[in-house]
N, C-alpha and C positions, 0 to 999 in steps of 0.2 A: 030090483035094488032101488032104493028111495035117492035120488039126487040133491047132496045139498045145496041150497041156497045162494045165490052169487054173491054174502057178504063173505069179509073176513074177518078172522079171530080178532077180539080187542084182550087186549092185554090185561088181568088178573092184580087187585093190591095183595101184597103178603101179609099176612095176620103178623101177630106181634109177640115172641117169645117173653115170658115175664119170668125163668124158669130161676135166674138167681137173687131175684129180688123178691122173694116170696117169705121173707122173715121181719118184715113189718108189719109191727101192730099199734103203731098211732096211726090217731087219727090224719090223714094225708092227703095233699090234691097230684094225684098221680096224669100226670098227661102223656097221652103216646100218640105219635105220631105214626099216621096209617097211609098215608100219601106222602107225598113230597109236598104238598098244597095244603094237607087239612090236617086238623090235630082233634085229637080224642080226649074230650076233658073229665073226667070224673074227681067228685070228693068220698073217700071211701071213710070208713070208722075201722079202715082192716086192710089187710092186702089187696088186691083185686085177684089173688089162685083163688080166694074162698069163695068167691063170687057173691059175696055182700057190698054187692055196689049200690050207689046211689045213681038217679035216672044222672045219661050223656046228653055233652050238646057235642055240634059239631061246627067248624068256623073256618075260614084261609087264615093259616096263620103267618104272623108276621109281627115287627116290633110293637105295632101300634094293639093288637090283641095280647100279647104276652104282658102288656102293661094293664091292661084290663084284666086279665085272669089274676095277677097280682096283685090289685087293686080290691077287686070284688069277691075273691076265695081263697085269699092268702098266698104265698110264695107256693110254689113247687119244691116238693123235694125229692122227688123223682120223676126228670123225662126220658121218655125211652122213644130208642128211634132204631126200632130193629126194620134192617131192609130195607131202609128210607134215608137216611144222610148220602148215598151214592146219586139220588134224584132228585136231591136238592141243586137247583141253577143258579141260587147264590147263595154261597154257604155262610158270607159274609153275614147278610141280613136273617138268616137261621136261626146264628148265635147269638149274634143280637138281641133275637126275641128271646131264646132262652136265658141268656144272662140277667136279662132283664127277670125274668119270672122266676129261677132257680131261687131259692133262701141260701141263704151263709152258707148251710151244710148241704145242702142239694147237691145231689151228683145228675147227671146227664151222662146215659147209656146209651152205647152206638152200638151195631155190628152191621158190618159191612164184609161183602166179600175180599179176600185180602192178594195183594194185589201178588205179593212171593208164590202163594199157588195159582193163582191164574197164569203167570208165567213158568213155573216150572211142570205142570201138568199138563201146558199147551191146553187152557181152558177159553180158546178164543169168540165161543159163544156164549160166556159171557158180556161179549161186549153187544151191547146192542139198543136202540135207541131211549128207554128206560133211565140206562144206565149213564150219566154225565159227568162220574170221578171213580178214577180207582184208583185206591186206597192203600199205598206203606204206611208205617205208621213214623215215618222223618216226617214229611209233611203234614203229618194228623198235629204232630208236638208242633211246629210252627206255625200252622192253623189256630189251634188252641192257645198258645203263647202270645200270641196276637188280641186278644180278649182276656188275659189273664186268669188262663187256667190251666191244668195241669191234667195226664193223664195217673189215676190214682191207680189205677184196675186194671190190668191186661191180659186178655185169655183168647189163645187158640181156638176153633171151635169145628169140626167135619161140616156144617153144614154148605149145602150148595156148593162144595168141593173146595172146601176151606176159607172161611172168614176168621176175621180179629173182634173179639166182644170188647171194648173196654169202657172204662168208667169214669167222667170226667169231674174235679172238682176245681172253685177256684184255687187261686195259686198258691195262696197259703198251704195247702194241704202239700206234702210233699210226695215228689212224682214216684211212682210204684220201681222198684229197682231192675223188673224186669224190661224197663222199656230201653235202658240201655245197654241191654243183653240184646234186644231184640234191635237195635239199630247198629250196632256192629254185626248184628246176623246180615242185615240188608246189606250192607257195604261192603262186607263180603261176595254177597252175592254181587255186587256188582250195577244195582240198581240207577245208581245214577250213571251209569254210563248209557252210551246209545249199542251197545254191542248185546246188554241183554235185552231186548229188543227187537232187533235183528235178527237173533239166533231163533227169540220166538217166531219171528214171521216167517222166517224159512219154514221151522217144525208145521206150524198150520200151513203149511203150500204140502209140507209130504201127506198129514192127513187128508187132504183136499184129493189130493192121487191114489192115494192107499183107499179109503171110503170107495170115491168114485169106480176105480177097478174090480174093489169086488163087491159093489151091488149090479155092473155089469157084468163081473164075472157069474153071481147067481143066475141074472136073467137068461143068459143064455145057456144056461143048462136046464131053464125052463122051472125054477126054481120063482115062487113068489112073497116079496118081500113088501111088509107094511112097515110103517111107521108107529112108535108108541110113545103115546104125549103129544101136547102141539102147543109147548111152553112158547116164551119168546124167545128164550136159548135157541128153540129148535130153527125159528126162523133165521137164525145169525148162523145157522148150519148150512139149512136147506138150500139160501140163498147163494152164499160164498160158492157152495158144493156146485149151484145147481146141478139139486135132484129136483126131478117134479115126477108126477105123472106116470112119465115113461120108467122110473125104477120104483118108486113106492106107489102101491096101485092106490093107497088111503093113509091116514091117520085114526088112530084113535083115542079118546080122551074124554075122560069124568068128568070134564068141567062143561054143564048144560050149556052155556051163553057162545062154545066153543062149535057145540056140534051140529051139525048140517050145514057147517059156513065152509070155506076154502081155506086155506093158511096162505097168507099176504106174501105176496113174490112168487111164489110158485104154484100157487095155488092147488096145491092136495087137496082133497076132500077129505073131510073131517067129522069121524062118525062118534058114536058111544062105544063104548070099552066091548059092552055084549056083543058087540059084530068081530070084534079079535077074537071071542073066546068061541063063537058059535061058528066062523068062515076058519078056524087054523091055520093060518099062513105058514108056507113053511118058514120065515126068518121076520123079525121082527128087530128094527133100527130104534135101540133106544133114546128116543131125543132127550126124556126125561130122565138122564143118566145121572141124576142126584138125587136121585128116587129108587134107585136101581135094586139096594138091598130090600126097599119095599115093596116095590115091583116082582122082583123073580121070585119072593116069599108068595105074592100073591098069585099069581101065574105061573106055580109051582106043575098042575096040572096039564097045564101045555107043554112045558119044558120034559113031564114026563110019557106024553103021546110024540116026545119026538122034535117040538119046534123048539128054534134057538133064538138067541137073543144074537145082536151084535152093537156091542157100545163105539161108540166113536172117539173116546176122551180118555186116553189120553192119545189113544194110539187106537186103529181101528180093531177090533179084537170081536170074534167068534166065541160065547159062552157055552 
């Protein structure tokens, strides 16, 4: 067996969903945000779904560059900032550069994970170094009211175990009537108190018991359990749990820059997906449980020679 590497995983930017903004056809300076650091500038004559783009730069963005990209290629009228406003460290200075560069009618697109399922799902690996806000949308409207602007657009979304997509424009534009449907959702829930909160941290202590008992309960029936994925979610599992070693003999995971290193804190060894499919473990921990419908689609073949999956989120559970 090939030993990895004594490095550990580096952490993965997420690509950028364009999927409801694909009905433009002026000419446009679309900028997306790929980082919490750097922004994606393009001038299209078209959407960016068509893929008639013109050549990208790339830059640290901040006020002083948003007044250049406004300056030298016109206003923006669409920024998108999928899976990047939660890793922004000052959100103050963001907006700024945006506001500065949006036109009149420019909207500014978020989606972030939302913060009602992260706490009703008990999704506590989401938190993890990355991540430096989570997001209700009470504080998103006084965020944004702060800079004069409004959320126009708001939508639900399954991804990464539920986020909020919405759409920002200045303040004139008037605020979308869902948003005060969806803040008396929150205060019902009870957000601003410190009790949901609490109740969350209890819930992650019984998964912490529940996980740990039966990947012990496997092993000692001589049962062998790998890990599947080596997200940073998974390290905000592994860690809290500690698992290493001694209950997941490996991870596996598609992402090359990932494999033959260790995963940081506990350090699993970290191979290619082919050693899951070729070694059959019998149980496999899915860390990459936001993936899961496309994971078990894909790994349909194991599941039918017999191996299971068992997800950790919200609850630990045997597939």
């Amino acid at each position: 067996m090939t030993t990895p590497t004594s490095q550990v995983c580096r952490p993965q930017c997420e690509l950028i969903s364009l999927d409801w903004l694909r009905t433009s056809r002026r000419s446009t300076t679309w900028v997306r945000a790929v980082s919490w650091s750097t922004l994606e500038v393009t001038t299209a004559r078209c959407s960016p779904a068509s893929g008639d783009l013109a050549p990208k730069s790339w830059a640290f963005f901040g006020p002083a560059l948003a007044e250049e990209i406004a300056r030298t290629r016109g206003p923006a009228q669409v920024v998108l900032a999928t899976n990047v406003f939660a890793h922004v460290h000052d959100l103050d200075q963001f907006l700024h550069g945006v506001s500065a560069m949006l036109s009149a009618e420019g909207v500014l697109v978020i989606e972030v994970p939302y913060l009602v399922d992260m706490l009703t799902n008990t999704e506590f690996d989401t938190i993890y170094h990355e991540h430096l806000s989570y997001f209700a949308v009470r504080p998103m409207v006084a965020l944004f009211t702060r800079f004069g602007m409004r959320i126009v657009e708001l939508k639900r979304v399954h991804v990464h175990g539920g986020s909020i997509r919405v759409a920002v424009q200045k303040s004139r534009a008037p605020q979308a009537p869902v948003v005060a449907q969806v803040l008396n959702e929150e205060a019902e829930r009870g957000l601003g108190s410190m009790r949901a909160y609490r109740d969350f941290a209890e819930r992650v202590r019984v998964i912490r018991e529940e996980l740990v008992d039966l990947l012990r309960s496997l092993k000692a029936r001589g049962k062998r359990t790998v890990g599947y994925g080596a997200p940073a979610k998974g390290n905000t599992l592994l860690n809290f749990c500690k698992v290493g070693p001694d209950l997941l003999e490996y991870l596996v995971d598609t992402t090359p820059a990932k494999q033959g290193r260790f995963s940081p804190g506990m350090h699993v060894p970290v191979f290619p997906d082919t050693k899951f499919q070729t070694d059959r473990p019998d149980y496999a921990l899915l860390l990459a449980w936001n993936y899961a419908d496309e994971i078990l689609k894909k790994e349909a073949a194991y599941r039918k020679r017999g191996g299971k999956f068992i997800t950790p989120i919200p609850r630990p559970a045997i597939l």
